[in-house]
Structure formats: structure tokens, C-alpha cells
VEXPANU-120343 format. One record per residue (C-alpha): y, x, z. Coordinates in pm, 1 decimal. Layout:
! residues N
NODE	Y	X	Z
NODE	Y	X	Z $
...
! end
This chain:
! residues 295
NODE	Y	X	Z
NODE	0.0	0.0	0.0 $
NODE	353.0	150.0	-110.6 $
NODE	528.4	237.3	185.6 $
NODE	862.6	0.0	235.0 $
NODE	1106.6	64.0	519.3 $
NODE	1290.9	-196.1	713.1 $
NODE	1590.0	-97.5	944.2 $
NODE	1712.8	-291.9	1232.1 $
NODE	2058.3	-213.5	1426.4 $
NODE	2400.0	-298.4	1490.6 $
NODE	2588.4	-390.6	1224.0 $
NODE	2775.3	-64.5	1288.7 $
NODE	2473.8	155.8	1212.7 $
NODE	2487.8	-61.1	849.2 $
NODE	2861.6	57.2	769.8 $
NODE	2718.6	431.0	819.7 $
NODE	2459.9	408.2	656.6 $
NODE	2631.4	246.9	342.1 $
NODE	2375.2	-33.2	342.8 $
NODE	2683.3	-273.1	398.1 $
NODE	2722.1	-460.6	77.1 $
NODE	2520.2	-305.7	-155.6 $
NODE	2193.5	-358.4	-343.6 $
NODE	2021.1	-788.7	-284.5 $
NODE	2109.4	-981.8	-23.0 $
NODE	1825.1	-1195.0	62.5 $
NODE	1869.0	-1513.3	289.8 $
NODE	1456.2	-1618.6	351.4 $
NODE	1329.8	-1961.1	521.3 $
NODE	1082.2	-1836.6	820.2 $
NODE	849.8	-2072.7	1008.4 $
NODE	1099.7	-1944.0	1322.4 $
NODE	1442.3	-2049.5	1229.9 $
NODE	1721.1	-1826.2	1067.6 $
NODE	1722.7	-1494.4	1070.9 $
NODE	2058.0	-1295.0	1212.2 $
NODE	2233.9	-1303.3	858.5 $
NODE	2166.5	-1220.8	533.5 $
NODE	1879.1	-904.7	473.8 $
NODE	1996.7	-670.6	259.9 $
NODE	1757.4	-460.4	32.6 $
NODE	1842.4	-104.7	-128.0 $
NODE	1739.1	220.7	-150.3 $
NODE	1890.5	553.6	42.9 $
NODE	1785.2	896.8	-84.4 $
NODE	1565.9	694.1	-347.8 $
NODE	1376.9	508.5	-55.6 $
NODE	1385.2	158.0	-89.0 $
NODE	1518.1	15.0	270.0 $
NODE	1540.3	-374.1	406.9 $
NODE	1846.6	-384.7	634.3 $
NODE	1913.5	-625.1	904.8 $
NODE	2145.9	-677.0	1187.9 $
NODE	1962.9	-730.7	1499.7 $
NODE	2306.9	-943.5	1663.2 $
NODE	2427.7	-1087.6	1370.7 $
NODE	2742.6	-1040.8	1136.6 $
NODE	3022.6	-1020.7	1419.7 $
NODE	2729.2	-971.6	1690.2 $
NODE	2746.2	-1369.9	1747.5 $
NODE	2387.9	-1361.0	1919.1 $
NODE	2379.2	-1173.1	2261.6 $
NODE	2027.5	-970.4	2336.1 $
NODE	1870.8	-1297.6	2457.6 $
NODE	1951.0	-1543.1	2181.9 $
NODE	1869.8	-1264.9	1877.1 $
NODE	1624.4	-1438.2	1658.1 $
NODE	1351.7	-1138.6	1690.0 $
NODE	1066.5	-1337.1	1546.4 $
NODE	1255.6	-1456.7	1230.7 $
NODE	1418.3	-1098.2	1153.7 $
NODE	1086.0	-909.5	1186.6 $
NODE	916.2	-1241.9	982.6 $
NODE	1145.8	-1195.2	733.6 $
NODE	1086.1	-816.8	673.0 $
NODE	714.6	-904.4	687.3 $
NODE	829.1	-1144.2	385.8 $
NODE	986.7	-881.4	210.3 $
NODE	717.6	-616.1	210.1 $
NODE	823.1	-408.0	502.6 $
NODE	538.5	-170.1	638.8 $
NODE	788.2	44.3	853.5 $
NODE	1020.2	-24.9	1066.3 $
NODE	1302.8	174.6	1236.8 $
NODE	1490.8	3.4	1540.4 $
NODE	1829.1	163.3	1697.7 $
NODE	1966.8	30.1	2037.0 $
NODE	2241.4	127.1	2224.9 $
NODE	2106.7	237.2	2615.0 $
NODE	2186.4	342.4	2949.8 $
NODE	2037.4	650.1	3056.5 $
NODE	1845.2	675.0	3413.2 $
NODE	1826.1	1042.9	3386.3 $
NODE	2024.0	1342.9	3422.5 $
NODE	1873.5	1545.4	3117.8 $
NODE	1915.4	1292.1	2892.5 $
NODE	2296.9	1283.6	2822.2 $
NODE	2472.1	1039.7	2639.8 $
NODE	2542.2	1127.6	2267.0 $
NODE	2166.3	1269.7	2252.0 $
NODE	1915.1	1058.8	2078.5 $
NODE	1590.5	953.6	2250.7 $
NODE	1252.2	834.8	2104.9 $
NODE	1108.7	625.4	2323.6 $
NODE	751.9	633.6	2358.4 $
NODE	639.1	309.0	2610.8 $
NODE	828.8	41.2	2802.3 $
NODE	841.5	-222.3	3105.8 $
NODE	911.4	-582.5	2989.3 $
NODE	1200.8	-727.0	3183.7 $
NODE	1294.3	-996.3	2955.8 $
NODE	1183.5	-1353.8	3035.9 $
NODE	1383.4	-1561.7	2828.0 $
NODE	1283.6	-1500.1	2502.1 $
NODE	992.6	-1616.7	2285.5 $
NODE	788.1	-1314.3	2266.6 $
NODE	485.5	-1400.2	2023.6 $
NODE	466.5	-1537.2	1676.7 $
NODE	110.2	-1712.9	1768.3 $
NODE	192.5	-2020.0	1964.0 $
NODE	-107.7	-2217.9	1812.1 $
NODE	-353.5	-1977.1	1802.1 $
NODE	-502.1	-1711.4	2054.5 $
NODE	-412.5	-1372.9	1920.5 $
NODE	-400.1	-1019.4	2212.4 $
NODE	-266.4	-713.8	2041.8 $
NODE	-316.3	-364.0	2183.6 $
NODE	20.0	-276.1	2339.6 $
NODE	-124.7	13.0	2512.2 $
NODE	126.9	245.4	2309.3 $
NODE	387.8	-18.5	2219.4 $
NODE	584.2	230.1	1974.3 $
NODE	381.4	370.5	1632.5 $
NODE	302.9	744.4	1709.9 $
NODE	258.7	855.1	1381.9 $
NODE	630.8	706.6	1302.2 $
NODE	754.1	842.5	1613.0 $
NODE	590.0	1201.4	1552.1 $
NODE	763.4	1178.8	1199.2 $
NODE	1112.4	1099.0	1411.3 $
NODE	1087.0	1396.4	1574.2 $
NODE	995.8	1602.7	1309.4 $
NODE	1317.9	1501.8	1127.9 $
NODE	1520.1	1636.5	1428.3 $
NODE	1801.7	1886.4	1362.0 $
NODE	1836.4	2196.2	1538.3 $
NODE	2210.0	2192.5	1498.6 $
NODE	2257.5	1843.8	1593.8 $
NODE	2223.2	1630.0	1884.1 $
NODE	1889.2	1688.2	2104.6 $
NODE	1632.7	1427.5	2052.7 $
NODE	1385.5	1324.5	2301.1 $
NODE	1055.6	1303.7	2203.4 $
NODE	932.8	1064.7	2440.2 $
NODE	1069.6	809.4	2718.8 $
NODE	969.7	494.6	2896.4 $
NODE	1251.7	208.7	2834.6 $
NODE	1302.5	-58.5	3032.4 $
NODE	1401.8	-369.4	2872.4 $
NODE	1573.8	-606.1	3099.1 $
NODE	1726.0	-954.5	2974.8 $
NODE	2101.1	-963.5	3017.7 $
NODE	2321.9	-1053.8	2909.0 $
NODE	2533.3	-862.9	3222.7 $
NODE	2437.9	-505.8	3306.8 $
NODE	2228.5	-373.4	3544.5 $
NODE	2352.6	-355.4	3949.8 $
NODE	2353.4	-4.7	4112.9 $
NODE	2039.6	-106.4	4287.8 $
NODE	1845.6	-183.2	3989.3 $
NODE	1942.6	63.3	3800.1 $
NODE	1805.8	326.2	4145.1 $
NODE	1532.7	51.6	4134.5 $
NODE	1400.2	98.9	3794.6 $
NODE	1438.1	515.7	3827.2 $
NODE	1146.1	472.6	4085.8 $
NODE	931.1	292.2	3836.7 $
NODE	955.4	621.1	3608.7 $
NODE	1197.4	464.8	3375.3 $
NODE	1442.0	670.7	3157.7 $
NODE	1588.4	450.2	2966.7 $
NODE	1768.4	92.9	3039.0 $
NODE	1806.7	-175.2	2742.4 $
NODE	1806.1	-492.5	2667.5 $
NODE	1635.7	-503.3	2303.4 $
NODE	1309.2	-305.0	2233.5 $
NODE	1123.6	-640.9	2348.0 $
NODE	1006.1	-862.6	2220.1 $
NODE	1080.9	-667.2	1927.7 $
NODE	810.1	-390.3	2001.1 $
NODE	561.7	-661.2	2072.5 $
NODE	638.5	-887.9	1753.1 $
NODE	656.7	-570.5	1561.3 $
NODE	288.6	-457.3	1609.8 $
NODE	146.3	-874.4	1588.8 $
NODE	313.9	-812.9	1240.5 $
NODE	78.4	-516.6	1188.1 $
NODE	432.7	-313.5	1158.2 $
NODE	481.4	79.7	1248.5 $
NODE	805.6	75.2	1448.4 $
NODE	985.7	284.5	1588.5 $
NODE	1300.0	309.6	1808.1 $
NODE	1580.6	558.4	1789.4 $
NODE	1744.4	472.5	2139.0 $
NODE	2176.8	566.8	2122.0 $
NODE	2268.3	664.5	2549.4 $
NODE	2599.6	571.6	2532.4 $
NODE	2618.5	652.8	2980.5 $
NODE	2456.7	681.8	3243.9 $
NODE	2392.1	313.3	3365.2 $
NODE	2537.9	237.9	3653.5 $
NODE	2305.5	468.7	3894.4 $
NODE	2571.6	721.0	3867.6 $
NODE	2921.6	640.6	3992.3 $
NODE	3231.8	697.1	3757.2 $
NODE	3418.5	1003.4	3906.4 $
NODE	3674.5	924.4	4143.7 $
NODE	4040.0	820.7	3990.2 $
NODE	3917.6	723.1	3637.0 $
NODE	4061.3	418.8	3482.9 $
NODE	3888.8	152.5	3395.8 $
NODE	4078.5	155.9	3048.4 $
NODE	3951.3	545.9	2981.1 $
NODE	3562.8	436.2	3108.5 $
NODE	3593.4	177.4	2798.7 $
NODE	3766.9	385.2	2600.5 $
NODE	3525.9	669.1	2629.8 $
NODE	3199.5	427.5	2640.1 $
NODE	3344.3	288.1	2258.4 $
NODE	3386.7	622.7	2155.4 $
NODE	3028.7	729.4	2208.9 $
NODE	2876.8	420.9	2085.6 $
NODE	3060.7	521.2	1740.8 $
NODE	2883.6	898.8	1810.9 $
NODE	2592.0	813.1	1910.5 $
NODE	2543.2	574.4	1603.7 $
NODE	2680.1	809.5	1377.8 $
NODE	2409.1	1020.9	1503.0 $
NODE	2101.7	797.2	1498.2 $
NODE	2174.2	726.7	1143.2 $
NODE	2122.2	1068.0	1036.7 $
NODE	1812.8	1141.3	1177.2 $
NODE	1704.6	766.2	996.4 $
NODE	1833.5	909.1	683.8 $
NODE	1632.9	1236.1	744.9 $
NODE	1317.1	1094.7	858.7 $
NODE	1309.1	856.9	533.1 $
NODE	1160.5	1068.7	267.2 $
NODE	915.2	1143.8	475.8 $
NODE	799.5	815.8	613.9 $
NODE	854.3	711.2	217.5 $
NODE	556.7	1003.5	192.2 $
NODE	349.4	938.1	529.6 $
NODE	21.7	784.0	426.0 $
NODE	-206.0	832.1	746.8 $
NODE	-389.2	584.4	899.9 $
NODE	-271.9	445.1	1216.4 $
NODE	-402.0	155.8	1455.4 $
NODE	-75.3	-84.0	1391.9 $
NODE	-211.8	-100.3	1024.5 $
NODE	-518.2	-328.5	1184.9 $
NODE	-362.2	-459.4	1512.9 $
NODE	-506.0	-774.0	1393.2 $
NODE	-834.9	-677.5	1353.8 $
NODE	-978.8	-754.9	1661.2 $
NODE	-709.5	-973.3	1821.3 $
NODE	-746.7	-1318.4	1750.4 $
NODE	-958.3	-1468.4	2003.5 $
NODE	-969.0	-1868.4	1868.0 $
NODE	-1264.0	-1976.4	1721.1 $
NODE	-1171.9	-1949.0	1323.6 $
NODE	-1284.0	-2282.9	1227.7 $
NODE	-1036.1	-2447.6	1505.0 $
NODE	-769.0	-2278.2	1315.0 $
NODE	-598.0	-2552.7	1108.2 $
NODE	-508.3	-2525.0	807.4 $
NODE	-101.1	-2598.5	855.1 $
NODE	-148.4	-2275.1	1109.6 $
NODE	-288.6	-2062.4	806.9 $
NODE	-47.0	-2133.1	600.4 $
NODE	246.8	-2079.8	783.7 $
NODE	119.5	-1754.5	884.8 $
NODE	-47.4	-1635.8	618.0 $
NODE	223.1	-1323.3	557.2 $
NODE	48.6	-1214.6	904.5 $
NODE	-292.5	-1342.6	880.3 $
NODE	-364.5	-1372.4	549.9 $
NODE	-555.4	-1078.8	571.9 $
NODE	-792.7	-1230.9	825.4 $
NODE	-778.6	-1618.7	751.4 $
NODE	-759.7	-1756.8	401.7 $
NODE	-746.9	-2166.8	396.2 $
NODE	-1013.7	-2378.4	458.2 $
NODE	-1174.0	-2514.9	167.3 $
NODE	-1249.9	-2884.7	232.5 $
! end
């Protein structure tokens, strides 16, 4: 199968890329609602690329209301067999400074206010044992530069709902549960990602240092948000060029890799109790494993 990347980020990371109004702009019909704006589909470097905004043109849906299963349907749709996430993040740690990039390699599910599976009518347990694609993370890394920012090859991120930040106790909290990172979007995302039978990958942006660490004494609240929106401009700036150096050779990468057959052994329901309306709704998922029933 011909490799196909999909990217998913702020609408920020779009502008540097140059994804932002060129190539087709694809608005799809998903069994879960809209998806956050239109899809765009081009090609950087000669790799063709789906793009979508995770929030939304003008960020109009906050981390809890961002319509996760319809954007990652839609790429499904489209022919995506990669995927590459970005997220702005609080760090929980001392090494990892904001500006550097971070590859996050597992995470703790805070979130519980969003629909996290695509199979509501059927029985279906995906592996989530290593919740981001190693082979796609390994290739991440890989693309690092030596002169750039440092990029971590491995985290654990924990996703908590929102929409506020995190109190000083959490944030202390969740550094004694051997968490790194603090976000609010790698889930469901991660989760949805691999029922898709997707790679994906996150390049998590530290834009601080969550709110574990006190602002130094005297510093106006106008220079904290000052200096926080200049470093989410950096730190995007950054994560888009190790995306663009990583993508020739994910457009190349043709091992093997669990997420290709996450499905395989997953669905639990007995087959012939799977309608045929269910089938066919899902069929860009399951087609592989359930054709229609022949009457």
C-alpha cells in the first residue's frame, strides 16, 4: 500500500508549513459528524500530505469539543496510512525545556468527556500497550537536527480534559505518576488513531513549564503571555521542520508494524451479530475484516 501522510495541528503549524490554501480542499460526510473544517490535500517535498486542523479554522472547538473521530475518519477516507500529530504542552520536567521538541512515547488518559471509540455497536479491544507507532516515532527521531532544537526521544504525556489548566497540585501530582509531559489532546486521538489501523505519531511543542514551577518573582503577567505566545510561534516553527524532514522518509518506510493489523484480533462480537448497517458504515475500518452479509 503507497504510503500517504496525514498531518494534524494548529492551524498555525498549516501557515508554516504552506499547506494553507493550496492543493484540494476536501469537505467529507463521516458516520461521526463534521470534521474541524475543510481537509486539505497536497504534496511537500513531493510527498503527498492530508492536512487538518485539529481546533478548527479560528480554533472554534476547545480540546474537549474537537471532533477527533470525524478528523481521523476522514483521513481514513482519504487514504491516510500515517499520521503526524503536533500539540502544544506543558513540561513536568526540568530537562525538557520549552522550545525543545519531545516525542512522546506512552500516556495516562485524563480525559472523560469525550467519545473515545469509533465502535459503539460492536465489541472491538485494540492493543494500546504502546499507544504511539514506534517505527514512526524511531523515523521522528532519526530526522532530528543536530543544529536545531533537542528532541526527546521518548516521554509519557498526560492528557487531561480542560478546558482550564492544570492547578499547582496536579501538576506536582501528575510528576509522581512519572509523567513528563501535560496536554490536553493526544487522546482520544492516540486511541482512535490505532482502531483506524493508523501509524501516528506526536511531535509534542513545550511551550513552559506547567504550573509546577512558579513564575520568578516580579514578572508581569503581560510579559508571562507575552513570552508563552512567543514560544508557541517557536516551538511550532520548530515542529514543522522536523515534519518536513521526517517526510521523505516515512514517504520511503515500508516495514511492517503491529498498527497495520490492530484489527486483527480485536473485535470480540460474534461476526454474524454484526448488522449489516454497522458494516457499512464502517467499512473504511473494517472492510478488511467484515464484508456485507449476503442475504
Amino acid at each position: 500500500m503507497a504510503v500517504r501522510v496525514g498531518i494534524i495541528g494548529s492551524h498555525g503549524l498549516g501557515q508554516v508549513l504552506g499547506v494553507i490554501g493550496r492543493g484540494d480542499s476536501h469537505i467529507l460526510e463521516t458516520p461521526f459528524g463534521p470534521h474541524a473544517g475543510a481537509i486539505i490535500s497536497t504534496e511537500l517535498d513531493g510527498v503527498p500530505v492530508v492536512y487538518v486542523s485539529r481546533h478548527g479554522p479560528g480554533h472554534i472547538h476547545n480540546a474537549t469539543r474537537s471532533p477527533y473521530r470525524a478528523n481521523l475518519f476522514a483521513l481514513k477516507m482519504l487514504g491516510v496510512t500515517h499520521v503526524l500529530a503536533t500539540g502544544t504542552v506543558g513540561s513536568l520536567r526540568e530537562h525538557i525545556q520549552p522550545l525543545q521538541l519531545v516525542l512522546p512515547d506512552q500516556v495516562i488518559d485524563r480525559t472523560y468527556r469525550r467519545p473515545c471509540t469509533f465502535y459503539d455497536d460492536v465489541a472491538v479491544h485494540v492493543e494500546l500497550g504502546s499507544p504511539f507507532c514506534s517505527t514512526l516515532r524511531q523515523v521522528l527521531a532519526s530526522a532530528a537536527d543536530a543544529q536545531g532544537p533537542a528532541v526527546h526521544p521518548q516521554a509519557t504525556y498526560v492528557c487531561v480534559e480542560g478546558p482550564s489548566l492544570s492547578t499547582r497540585a496536579e501538576s506536582l501530582l501528575y510528576q509522581t505518576w512519572g509523567a513528563d509531559l501535560v496536554g490536553m489532546t493526544a487522546m482520544p486521538e492516540a486511541r482512535l488513531a490505532r482502531e483506524a489501523e493508523l501509524h501516528y505519531a506526536m511531535v509534542a511543542l513545550p511551550t513552559d513549564y506547567d504550573s509546577w514551577r512558579p513564575a520568578p518573582p516580579g514578572q508581569a503577567h503581560e510579559a508571562l503571555l507575552s513570552q508563552l505566545s512567543h514560544n508557541v510561534q517557536a516551538v511550532t516553527a520548530s515542529g514543522a521542520a522536523l515534519i518536513r524532514r521526517a517526510l521523505p522518509r516515512i514517504a520511503e518506510c515500508r516495514h511492517t508494524c503491529p498498527c497495520d493489523s490492530a484489527l486483527a484480533l480485536a473485535i470480540c462480537t460474534d461476526r454474524a451479530r454484526i448488522p449489516d448497517e454497522v458494516r457499512t458504515r464502517l467499512r473504511p475500518l473494517l472492510g478488511r475484516y467484515l464484508s456485507p452479509t449476503v442475504a
